[in-house]
ZAGUDREN-566493 format. One line per 4 residues: number of its first residue (from 1); their letters; for each residue x, y, z of C-alpha. Coordinates in steps of 0.1 Angstrom, whole numbers, plus 5000, padded with zeros to 4 digits. Each point is the difference from the previous one (the first is absolute). Layout:
! ZAGUDREN-566493
NUM	a	X:Y:Z; ...;
//
This chain:
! ZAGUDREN-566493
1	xxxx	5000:5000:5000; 5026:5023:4989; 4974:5023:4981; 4963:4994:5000;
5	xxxx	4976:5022:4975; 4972:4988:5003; 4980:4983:5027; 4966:4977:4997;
9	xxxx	4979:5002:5030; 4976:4969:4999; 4974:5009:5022; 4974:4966:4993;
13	xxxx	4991:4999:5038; 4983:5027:5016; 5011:4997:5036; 5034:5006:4990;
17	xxxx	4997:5030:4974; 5010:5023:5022; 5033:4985:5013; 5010:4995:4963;
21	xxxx	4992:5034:4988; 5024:5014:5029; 5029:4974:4991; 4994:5008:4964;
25	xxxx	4999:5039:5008; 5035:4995:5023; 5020:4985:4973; 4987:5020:4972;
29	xxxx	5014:5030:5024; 5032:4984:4997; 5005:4992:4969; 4978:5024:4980;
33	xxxx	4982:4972:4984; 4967:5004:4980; 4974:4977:5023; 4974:4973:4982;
37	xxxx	4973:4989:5020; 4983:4969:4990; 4964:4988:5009; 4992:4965:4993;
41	xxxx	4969:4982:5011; 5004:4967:5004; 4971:4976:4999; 4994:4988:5024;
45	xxxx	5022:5004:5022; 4997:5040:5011; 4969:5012:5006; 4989:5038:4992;
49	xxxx	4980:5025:5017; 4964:5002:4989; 5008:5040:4990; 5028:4984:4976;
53	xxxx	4972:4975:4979; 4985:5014:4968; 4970:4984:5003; 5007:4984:4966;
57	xxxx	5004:4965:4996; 5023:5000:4973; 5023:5028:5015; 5004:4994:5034;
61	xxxx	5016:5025:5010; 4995:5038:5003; 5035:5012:4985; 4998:5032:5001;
65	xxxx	4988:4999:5040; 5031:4977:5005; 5021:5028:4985; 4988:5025:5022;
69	xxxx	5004:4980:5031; 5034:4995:4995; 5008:5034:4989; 4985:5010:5033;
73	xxxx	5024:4980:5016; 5025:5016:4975; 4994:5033:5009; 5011:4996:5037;
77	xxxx	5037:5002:4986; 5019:5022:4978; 5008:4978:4979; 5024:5021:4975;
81	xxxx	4981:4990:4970; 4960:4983:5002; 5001:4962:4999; 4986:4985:4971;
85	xxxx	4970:4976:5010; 4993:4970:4985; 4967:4980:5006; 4997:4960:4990;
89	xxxx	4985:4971:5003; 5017:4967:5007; 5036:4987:4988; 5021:5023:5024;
93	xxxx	5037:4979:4990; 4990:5012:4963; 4993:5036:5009; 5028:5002:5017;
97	xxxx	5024:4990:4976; 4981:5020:4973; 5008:5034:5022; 5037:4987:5007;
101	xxxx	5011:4986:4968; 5033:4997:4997; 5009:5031:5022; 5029:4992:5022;
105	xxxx	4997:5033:5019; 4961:4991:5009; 4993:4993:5039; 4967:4982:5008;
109	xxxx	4985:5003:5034; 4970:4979:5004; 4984:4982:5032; 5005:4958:5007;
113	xxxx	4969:4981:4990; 5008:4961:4997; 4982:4993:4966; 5016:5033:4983;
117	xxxx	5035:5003:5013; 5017:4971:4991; 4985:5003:4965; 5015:5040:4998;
121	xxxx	5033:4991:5013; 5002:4972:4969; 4992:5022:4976; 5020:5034:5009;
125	xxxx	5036:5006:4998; 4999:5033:5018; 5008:5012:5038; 4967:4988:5017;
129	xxxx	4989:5016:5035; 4977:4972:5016; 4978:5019:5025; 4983:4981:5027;
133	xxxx	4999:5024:5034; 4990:5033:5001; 5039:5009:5013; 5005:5034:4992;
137	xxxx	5037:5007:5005; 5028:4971:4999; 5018:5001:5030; 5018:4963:4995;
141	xxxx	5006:4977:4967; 5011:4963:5001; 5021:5002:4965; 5003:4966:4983;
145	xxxx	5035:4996:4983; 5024:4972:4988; 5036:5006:5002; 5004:5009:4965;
149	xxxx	5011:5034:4990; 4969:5011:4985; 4986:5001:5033; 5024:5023:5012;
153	xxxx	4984:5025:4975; 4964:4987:5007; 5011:5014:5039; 5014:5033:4992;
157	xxxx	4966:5002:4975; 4981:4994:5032; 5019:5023:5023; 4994:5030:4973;
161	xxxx	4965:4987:4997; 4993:5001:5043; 5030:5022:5010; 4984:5002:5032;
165	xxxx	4990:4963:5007; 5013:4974:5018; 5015:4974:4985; 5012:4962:5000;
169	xxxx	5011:4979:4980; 4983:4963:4997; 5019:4971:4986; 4987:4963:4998;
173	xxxx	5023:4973:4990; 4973:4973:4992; 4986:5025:4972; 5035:4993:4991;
177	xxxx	5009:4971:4998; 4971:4974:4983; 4991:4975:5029; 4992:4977:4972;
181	xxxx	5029:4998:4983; 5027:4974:5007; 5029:5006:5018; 5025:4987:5024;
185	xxxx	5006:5021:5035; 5035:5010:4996; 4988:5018:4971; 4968:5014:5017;
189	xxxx	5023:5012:5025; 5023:5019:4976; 4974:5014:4980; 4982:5010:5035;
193	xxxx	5033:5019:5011; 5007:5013:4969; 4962:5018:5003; 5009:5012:5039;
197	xxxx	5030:5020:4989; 4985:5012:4971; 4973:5010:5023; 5026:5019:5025;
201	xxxx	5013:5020:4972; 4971:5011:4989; 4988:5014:5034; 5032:5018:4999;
205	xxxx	5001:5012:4969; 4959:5016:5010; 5011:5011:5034; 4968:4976:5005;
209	xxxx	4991:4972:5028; 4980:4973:4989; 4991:4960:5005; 5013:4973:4987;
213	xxxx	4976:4971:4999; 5008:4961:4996; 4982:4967:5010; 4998:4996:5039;
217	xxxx	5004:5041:5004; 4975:5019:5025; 4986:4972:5014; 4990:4984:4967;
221	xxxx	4979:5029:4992; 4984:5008:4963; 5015:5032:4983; 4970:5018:5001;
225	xxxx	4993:4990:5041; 5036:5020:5005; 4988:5030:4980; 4966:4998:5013;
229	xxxx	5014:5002:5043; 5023:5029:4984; 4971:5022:4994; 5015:5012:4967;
233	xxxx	4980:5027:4978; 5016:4990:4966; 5015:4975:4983; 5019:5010:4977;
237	xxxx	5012:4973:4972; 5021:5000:4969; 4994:4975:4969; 5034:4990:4983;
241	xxxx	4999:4981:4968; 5028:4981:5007; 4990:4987:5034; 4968:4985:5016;
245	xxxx	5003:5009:5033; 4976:5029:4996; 4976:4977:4979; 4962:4998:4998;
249	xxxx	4997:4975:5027; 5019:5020:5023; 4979:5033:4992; 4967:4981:4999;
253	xxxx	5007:4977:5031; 5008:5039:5020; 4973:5013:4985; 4973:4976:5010;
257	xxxx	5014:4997:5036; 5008:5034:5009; 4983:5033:5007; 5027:5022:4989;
261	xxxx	5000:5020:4969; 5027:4987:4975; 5017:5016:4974; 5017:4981:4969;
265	xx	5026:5012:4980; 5008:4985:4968;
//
């Protein structure tokens, strides 16, 4: 998130609106960025205010009262240039992608709902903010890294991002290492000391503290147990190609068990 432009605001649930219009409003004051917000109704699972039907069968929903609503909620900032507003029905992963295209410099901030999530995430390449409290300011981040040096840069990209934040760093060796694949212990061993030092240097190369996790660690508790009893605010996670340790499981399997709000960097 060196630069962002532009920012999509999907606002499909109505009890979090507000808390995504003020996260879309903060960064758009930090990095200038024109703001889309995106309406989708989803049938059936989000139900609409009797003011917002149109009383017609065959369109559902009262657009233009939609519009208003949001712009309402709009209006309460001063946003540097007016959102755009766009109203749908159904499909949010393909109106998503439609706004982002192939725009690297495109943030998304949307609230976690089980059935749409996973399904945005698959199709989007962009930085994705994954809202599900109503936290207003950051005030600690569990940062997912590995001990490669693109991590280095995904912390310092964090640290510009929250300057005021605190950070640690969060490192599991089973996400690692493939429990399923073969291998004899001495090699196990080596590959898990190999990981621990790599780990050390990148905590001193940050300035950063962080975890270490392996088999048998805290008690033999899950990753997201630890980060839940930490009382974290963020997670913050970067996506390398070239390594799986930030993968899909590991996003989804935090996602689904925690009540944090997660941002993923690709």
């Amino acid at each position: 998130m060196k630069s962002i432009k532009k920012i999509i605001a999907v606002v499909n649930d109505f009890s979090m609106i507000d808390i995504i219009i003020e996260k879309t409003f903060a960064f758009s004051q930090k990095y200038h960025a024109v703001v889309e917000i995106l309406y989708v109704h989803e049938r059936p699972l989000f139900g609409i205010p009797d003011f917002f039907h149109s009383g017609d069968d065959d369109l559902p929903l009262n657009k233009v009262k939609i519009k208003e609503s949001i712009l309402e909620k709009v209006n309460n900032f001063n946003f540097e240039k007016e959102p755009v507003v766009f109203v749908k029905i159904d499909d949010t992963p393909d109106r998503v992608l439609a706004l982002a295209r192939e725009d690297k410099e495109t943030l998304i901030i949307t609230p976690y709902h089980k059935d749409i999530t996973e399904k945005v995430l698959n199709k989007i390449s962009q930085p994705i903010l994954i809202v599900k409290g109503h936290i207003k300011n950051y005030q600690k981040m569990a940062l997912i890294v590995d001990v490669g040096t693109p991590s280095l840069s995904c912390i310092e990209r964090a640290k510009s991002c929250f300057p005021k934040i605190d950070i640690e760093l969060f490192y599991d060796y089973r996400y690692i290492v493939d429990p399923s694949m073969e291998a004899d212990l001495q090699n196990i061993q080596i590959i898990e000391e190999a990981q621990r030092e790599g780990f050390k240097k990148l905590k001193e190369e940050s300035g950063l503290d962080g975890k270490f996790f392996i088999d048998g660690d805290f008690l033999g508790k899950q990753i997201s147990d630890y980060l839940q009893e930490k009382n974290f605010d963020i997670i913050y996670a970067c996506s390398h190609e070239d390594g799986f340790f930030v993968s899909d499981n590991l996003s989804n399997t935090i996602l689904k068990d925690l009540s944090y709000d997660m941002l993923i960097v690709n």
